[in-house]
TILUM-808560 format. One record per residue (C-alpha): chain; residue number from 1; x negated, y, z. Coordinates in steps of 0.05 Angstrom, whole numbers. Layout:
// residues N
{'A' NUM {X Y Z}}
...
// end
This chain:
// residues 305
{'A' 1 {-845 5918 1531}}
{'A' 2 {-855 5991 1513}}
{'A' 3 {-807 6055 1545}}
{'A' 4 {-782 6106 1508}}
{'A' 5 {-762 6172 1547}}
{'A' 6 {-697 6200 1529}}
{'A' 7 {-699 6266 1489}}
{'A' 8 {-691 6330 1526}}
{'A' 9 {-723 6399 1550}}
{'A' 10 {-799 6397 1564}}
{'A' 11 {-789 6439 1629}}
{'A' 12 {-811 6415 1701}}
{'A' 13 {-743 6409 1724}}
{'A' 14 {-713 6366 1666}}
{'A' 15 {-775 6318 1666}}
{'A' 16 {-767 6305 1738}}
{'A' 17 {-698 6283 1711}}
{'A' 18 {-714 6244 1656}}
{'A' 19 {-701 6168 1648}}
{'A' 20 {-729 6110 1613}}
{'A' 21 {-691 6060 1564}}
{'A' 22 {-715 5998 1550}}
{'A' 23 {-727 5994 1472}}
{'A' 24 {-691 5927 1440}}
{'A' 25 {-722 5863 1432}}
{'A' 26 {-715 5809 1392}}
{'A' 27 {-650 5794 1365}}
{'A' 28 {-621 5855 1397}}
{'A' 29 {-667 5900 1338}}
{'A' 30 {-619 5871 1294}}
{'A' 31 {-574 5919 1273}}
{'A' 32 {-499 5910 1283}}
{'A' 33 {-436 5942 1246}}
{'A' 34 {-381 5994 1284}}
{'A' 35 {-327 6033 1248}}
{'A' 36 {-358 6033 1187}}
{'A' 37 {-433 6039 1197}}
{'A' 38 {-501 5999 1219}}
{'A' 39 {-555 6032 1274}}
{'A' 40 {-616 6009 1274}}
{'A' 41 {-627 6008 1352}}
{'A' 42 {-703 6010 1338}}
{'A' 43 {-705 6068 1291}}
{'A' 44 {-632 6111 1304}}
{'A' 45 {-619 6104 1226}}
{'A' 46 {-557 6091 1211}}
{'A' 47 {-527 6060 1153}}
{'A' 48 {-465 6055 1114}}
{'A' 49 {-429 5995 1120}}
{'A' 50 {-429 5969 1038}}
{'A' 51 {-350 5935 1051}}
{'A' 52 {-330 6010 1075}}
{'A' 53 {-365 6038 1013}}
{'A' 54 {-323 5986 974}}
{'A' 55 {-256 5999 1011}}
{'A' 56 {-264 6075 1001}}
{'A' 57 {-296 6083 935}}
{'A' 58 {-274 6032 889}}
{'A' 59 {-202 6006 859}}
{'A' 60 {-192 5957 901}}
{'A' 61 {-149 5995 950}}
{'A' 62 {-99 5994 891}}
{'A' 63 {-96 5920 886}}
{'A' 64 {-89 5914 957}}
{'A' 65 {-23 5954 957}}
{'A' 66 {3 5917 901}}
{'A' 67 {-18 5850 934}}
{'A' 68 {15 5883 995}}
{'A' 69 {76 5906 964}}
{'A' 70 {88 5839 939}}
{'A' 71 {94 5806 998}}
{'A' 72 {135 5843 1032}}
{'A' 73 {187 5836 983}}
{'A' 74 {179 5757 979}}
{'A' 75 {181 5764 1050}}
{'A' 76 {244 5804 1057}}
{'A' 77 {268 5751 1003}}
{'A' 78 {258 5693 1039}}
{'A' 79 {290 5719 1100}}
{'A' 80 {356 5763 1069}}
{'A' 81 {406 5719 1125}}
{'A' 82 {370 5756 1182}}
{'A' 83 {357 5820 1159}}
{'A' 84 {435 5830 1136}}
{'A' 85 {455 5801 1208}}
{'A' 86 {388 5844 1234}}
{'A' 87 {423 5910 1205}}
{'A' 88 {487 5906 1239}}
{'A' 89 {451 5923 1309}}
{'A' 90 {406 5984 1313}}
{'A' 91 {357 5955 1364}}
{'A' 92 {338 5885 1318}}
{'A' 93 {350 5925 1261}}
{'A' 94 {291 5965 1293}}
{'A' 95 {260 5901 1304}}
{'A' 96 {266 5873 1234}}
{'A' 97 {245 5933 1202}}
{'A' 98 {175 5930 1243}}
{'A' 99 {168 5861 1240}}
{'A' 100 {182 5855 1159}}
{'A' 101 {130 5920 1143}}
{'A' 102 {76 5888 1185}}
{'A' 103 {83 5824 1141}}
{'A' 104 {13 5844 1103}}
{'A' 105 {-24 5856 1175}}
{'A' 106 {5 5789 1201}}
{'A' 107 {-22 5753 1125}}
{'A' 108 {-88 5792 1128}}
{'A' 109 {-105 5771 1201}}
{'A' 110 {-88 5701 1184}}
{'A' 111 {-138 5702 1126}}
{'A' 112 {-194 5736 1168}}
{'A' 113 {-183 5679 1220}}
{'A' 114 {-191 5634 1169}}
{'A' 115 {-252 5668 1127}}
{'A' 116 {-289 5670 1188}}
{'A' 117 {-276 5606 1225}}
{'A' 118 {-303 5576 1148}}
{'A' 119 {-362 5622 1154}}
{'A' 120 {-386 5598 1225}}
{'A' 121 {-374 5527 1193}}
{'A' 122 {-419 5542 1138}}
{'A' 123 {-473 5577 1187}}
{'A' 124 {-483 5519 1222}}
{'A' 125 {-495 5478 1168}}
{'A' 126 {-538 5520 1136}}
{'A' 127 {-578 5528 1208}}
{'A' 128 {-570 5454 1215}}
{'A' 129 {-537 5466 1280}}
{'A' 130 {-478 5427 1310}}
{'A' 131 {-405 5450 1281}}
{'A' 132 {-369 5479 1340}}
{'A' 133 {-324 5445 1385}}
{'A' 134 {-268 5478 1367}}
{'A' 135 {-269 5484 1290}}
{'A' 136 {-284 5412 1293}}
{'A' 137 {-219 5397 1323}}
{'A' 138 {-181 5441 1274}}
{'A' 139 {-144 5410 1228}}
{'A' 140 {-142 5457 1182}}
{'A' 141 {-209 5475 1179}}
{'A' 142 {-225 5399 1160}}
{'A' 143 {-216 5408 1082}}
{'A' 144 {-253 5469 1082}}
{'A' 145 {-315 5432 1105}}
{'A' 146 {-311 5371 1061}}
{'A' 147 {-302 5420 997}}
{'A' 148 {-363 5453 1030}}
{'A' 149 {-414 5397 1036}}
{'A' 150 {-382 5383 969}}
{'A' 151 {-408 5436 937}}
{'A' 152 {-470 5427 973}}
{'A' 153 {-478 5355 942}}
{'A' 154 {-454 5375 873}}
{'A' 155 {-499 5432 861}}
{'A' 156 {-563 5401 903}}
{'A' 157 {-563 5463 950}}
{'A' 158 {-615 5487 990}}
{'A' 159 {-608 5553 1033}}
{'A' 160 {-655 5599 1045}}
{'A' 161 {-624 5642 1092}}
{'A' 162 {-554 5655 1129}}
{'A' 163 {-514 5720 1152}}
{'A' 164 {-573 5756 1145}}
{'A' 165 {-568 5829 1156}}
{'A' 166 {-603 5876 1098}}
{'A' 167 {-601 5950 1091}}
{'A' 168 {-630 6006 1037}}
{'A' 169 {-665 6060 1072}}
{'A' 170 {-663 6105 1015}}
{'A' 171 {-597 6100 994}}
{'A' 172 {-573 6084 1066}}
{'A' 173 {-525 6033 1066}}
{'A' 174 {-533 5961 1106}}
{'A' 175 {-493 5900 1100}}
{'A' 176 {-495 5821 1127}}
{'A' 177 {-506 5774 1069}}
{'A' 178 {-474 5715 1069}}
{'A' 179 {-527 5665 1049}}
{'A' 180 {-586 5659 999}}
{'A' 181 {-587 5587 965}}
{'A' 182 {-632 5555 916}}
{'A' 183 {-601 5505 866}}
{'A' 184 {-640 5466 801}}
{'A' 185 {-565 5451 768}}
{'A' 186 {-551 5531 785}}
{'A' 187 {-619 5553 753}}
{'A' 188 {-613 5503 695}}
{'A' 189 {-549 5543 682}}
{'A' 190 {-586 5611 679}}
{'A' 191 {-649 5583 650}}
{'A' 192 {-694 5597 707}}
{'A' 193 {-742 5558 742}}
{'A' 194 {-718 5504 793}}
{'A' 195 {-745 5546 853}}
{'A' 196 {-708 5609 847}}
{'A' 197 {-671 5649 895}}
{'A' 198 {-597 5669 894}}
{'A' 199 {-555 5711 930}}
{'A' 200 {-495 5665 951}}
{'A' 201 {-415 5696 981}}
{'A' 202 {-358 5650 999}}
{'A' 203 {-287 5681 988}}
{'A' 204 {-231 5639 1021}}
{'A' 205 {-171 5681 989}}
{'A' 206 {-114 5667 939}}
{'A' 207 {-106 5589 903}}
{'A' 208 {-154 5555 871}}
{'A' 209 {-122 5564 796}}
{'A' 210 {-103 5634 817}}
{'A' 211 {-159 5690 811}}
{'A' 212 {-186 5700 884}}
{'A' 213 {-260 5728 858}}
{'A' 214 {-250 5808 846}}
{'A' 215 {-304 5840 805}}
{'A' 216 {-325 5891 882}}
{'A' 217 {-358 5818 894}}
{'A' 218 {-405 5849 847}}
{'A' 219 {-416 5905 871}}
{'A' 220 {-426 5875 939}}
{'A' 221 {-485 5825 920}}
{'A' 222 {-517 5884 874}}
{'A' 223 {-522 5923 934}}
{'A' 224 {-545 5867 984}}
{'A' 225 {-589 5848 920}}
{'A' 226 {-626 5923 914}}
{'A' 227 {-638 5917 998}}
{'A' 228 {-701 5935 1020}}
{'A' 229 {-713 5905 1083}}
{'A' 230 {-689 5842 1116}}
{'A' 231 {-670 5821 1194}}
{'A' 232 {-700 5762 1205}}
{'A' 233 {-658 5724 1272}}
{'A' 234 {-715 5736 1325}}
{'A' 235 {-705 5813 1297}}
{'A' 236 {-770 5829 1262}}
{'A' 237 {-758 5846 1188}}
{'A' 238 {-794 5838 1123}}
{'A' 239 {-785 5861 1053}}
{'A' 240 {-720 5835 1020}}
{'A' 241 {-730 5768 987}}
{'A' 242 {-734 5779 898}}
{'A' 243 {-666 5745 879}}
{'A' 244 {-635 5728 804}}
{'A' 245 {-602 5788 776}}
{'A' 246 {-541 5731 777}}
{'A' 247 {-508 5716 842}}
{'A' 248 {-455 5659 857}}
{'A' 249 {-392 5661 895}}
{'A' 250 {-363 5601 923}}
{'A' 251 {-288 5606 919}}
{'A' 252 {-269 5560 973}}
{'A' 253 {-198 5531 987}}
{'A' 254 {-167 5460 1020}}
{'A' 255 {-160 5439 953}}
{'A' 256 {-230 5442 926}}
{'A' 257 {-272 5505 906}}
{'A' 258 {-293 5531 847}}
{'A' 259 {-361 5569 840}}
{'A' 260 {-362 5637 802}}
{'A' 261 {-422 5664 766}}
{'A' 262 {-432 5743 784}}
{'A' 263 {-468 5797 750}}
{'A' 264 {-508 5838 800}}
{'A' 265 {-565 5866 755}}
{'A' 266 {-589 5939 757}}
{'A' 267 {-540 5957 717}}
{'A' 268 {-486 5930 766}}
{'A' 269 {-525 5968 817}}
{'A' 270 {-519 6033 786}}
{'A' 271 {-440 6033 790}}
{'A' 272 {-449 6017 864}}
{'A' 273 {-484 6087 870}}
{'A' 274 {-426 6117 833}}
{'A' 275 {-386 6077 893}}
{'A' 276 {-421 6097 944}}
{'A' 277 {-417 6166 923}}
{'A' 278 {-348 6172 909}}
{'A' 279 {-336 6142 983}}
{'A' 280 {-369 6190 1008}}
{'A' 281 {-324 6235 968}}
{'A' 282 {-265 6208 996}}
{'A' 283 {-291 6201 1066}}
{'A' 284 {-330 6277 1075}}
{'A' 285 {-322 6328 1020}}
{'A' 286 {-254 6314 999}}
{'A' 287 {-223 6327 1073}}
{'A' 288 {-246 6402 1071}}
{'A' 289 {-230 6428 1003}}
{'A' 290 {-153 6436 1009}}
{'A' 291 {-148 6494 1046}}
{'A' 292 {-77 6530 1080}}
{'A' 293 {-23 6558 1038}}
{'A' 294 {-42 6633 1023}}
{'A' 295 {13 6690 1048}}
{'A' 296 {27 6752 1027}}
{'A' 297 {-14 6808 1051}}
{'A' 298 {32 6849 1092}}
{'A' 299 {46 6919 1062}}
{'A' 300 {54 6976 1113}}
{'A' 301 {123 7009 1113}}
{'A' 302 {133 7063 1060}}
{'A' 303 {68 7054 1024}}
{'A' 304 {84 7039 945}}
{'A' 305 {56 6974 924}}
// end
C-alpha cells in the first residue's frame, strides 16, 4: 500500500507536521456520488453527476411540476371531508395544509423505495447472488421479479455488467449505469450481430399503458454511452465497453413490462453537451448576473442638476 503526504508548506516546521493518508483500495477507488457530483478518491477529479445535469439543464423540471401539480389536486380531491372540517381549526388547518403540499415528496419517496428495492433485485440476479432476505419477503416486490426474469426469458438476456460506475474525463461528468445486456432477439431487431453490447435502464414509474419512458432516458444512456472509463467492482478501471448507438429501457411494473427502444447515438450525445452546458448555466453563471437595483446618485444641496 503506497502513502501519500498531505499537501502543504515545504518548510521544516510544517513537514515535521505533516501526516500520511492511506490512498484507497479496491472497491473504495470507486468513485461515489454527493450533492450532485462524483470524486475520484484516487485522482481528486470530480465529476458532475449526469441525473443533476438532467434535473438542471433539461425540460424535465417542467413535467415534474405538472406531474406534481396534479397530484396535489387529486389529492386534495379525494380528501375534500377533512380539509373543510381541517379549516375550521387553525392548528389542523396548519396541519392539513403541510400535509396536502408534501403529497408529491410523500409519492416521490414511495417510488424511490420502490425503484431501488427493484434495482437491488435485479443486481443480484444479474451477479447471480442470492435475492435479499428482506425483498424476498415483500409482497410487493414479488411481481416485480417475475416480470423481471420474464423479460430475461423472453428476450434470452445475458448481462455484461451491473451498476457500474462510468465517467468522461474530458467533458467531466460521471454516472452509475444500470446494466449492460446482450440479447440475439434485441440485435435481430437492430440488425446487428448476436454478440453485441447494449446499454440497458429500468424505469419503475407511471402504468404500463401510460407513458413512463421520458425522452432525458436518452440523454442519460448517450452520456453513460460516450464514457470513457469504467469501475470495474474490485476498483481498477478500463476503457468503456463499445455499445450499440441503440439502448433499451425496461419499463417495469406489477403488471408486466414493456421494453423501449432508445436513441443514444452521437447525435443524441451532442444535445447532452447542450445539457450539460445549460446546467451549468443554471447552476454557476446565471446566479451572478442579476445584480442590485441601481439608486440615484445623490445630488449635493443647491447644485443644479
Amino acid at each position: 500500500m503506497t502513502e501519500t503526504l498531505l499537501a502543504g508548506t515545504t518548510t521544516p516546521a510544517t513537514r515535521r507536521r505533516r501526516t500520511t493518508k492511506a490512498e484507497p483500495t479496491g472497491a473504495d477507488r470507486i468513485p461515489k456520488p454527493s450533492q450532485g457530483w462524483y470524486r475520484d478518491k484516487v485522482t481528486g477529479e470530480k465529476y458532475r453527476r449526469v441525473t443533476t445535469i438532467l434535473s438542471q439543464g433539461s425540460t424535465k423540471g417542467d413535467v415534474l411540476s405538472i406531474w406534481a401539480a396534479n397530484l396535489v389536486a387529486e389529492t386534495a380531491m379525494a380528501n375534500l371531508p377533512r380539509l373543510v372540517a381541517a379549516s375550521m381549526h387553525p392548528g389542523q388547518r396548519a396541519e392539513m395544509y403541510d400535509w396536502l403540499r408534501r403529497a408529491p415528496l410523500r409519492k416521490r419517496d414511495e417510488r424511490a423505495d420502490v425503484g431501488s428495492a427493484v434495482h437491488r433485485v435485479i443486481e443480484a440476479h444479474v451477479l447471480g447472488q442470492p435475492l435479499p432476505a428482506e425483498l424476498l419477503r415483500d409482497d410487493e416486490m414479488a411481481p416485480y421479479l417475475a416480470n423481471f426474469l420474464q423479460f430475461v426469458e423472453d428476450w434470452q438476456v445475458t448481462f455484461e455488467a451491473s451498476e457500474m460506475v462510468v465517467g468522461n474525463r474530458e467533458h467531466g461528468y460521471a454516472g452509475t449505469l444500470d446494466y449492460l445486456l446482450r440479447s440475439p432477439l434485441i440485435a435481430a431487431h437492430f440488425g446487428t450481430p448476436a454478440n453485441k453490447v447494449f446499454l440497458g435502464d429500468t424505469k419503475t414509474g407511471g402504468e404500463l399503458d401510460v407513458k413512463g419512458v421520458y425522452p432525458e432516458a436518452a440523454l442519460q444512456m448517450a452520456a453513460y454511452r460516450r464514457a470513457e472509463v469504467a469501475w470495474l467492482r474490485d476498483g481498477s478501471t478500463v476503457p468503456m465497453p463499445a455499445t450499440h448507438d441503440h439502448g433499451v429501457v425496461l419499463h417495469l411494473r406489477p403488471e408486466g413490462y414493456r421494453l423501449i427502444p432508445i436513441a443514444c447515438g452521437d447525435d443524441v450525445f451532442a444535445q447532452f453537451r447542450i445539457t450539460q452546458q445549460a446546467a451549468e448555466w443554471v447552476s454557476g453563471l446565471s446566479k451572478t448576473v442579476v445584480g442590485e437595483a441601481l439608486a440615484l446618485p445623490t445630488v449635493p444641496e443647491g447644485r443644479a442638476a
